[in-house]
C-alpha positions in Angstrom: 46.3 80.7 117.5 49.4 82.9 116.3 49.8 84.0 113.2 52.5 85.9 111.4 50.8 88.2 109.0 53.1 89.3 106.0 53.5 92.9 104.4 51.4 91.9 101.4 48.5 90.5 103.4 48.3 93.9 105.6 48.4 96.1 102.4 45.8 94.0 100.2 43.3 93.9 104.1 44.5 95.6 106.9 41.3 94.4 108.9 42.8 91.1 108.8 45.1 92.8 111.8 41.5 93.1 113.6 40.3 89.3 113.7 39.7 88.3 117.8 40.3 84.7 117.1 44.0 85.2 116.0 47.1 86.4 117.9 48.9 88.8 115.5 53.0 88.4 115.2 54.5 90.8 113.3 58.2 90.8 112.8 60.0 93.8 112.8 61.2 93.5 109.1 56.9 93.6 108.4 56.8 96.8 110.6 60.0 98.4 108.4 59.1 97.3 105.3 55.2 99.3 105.7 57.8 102.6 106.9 59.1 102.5 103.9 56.2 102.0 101.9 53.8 105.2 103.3 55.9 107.2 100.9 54.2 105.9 97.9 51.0 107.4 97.1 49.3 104.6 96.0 49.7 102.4 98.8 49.9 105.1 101.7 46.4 105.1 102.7 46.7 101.1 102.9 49.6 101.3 105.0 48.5 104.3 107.1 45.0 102.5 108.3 47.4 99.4 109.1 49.9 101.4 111.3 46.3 103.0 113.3 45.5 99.2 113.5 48.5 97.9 115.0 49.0 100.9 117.2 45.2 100.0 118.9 46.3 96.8 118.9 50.0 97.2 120.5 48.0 99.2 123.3 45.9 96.6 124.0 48.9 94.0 124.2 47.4 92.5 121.3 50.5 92.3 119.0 53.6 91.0 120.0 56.9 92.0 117.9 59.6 89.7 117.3 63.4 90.4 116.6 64.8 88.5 113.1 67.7 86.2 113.2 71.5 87.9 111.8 71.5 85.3 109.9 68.7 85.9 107.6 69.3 88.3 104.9 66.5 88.0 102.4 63.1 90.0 103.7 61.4 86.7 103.4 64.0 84.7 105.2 63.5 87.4 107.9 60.1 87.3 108.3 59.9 83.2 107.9 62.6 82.9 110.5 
């Protein structure tokens, strides 16, 4: 089953990324959003165990990245498109 794990989810349980009966989409907006976010002390450990999670992952093959739409322009229309 594929599941599209939001920003907020990843930050609040990074293992969630980790579960072997789910197929992990994240959308690039997800993956940019967590960039930006390492700068801030209190959630950079958070967001640095979830970018060693999806990098395992991504080696394995599996996490599969998906492009957003032009035409969504909120963060959350992005990642819901």
């Amino acid at each position: 089953m594929k599941f599209v794990i939001d920003t907020n989810v990843i930050l609040d349980s990074p293992e969630v990324l980790l579960r072997e009966d789910i197929e992990v989409v994240l959308p690039y907006t997800v993956v940019s959003e967590l960039d930006k976010l390492k700068r801030d002390p209190d959630l950079r450990a958070s967001v640095q165990k979830a970018f060693r999670i999806i990098k395992e992952l991504n080696s394995k093959g599996k996490v599969t990245f998906v492009d957003i739409p032009k035409e969504a322009t909120t963060n959350d229309e992005k990642i819901f498109s």
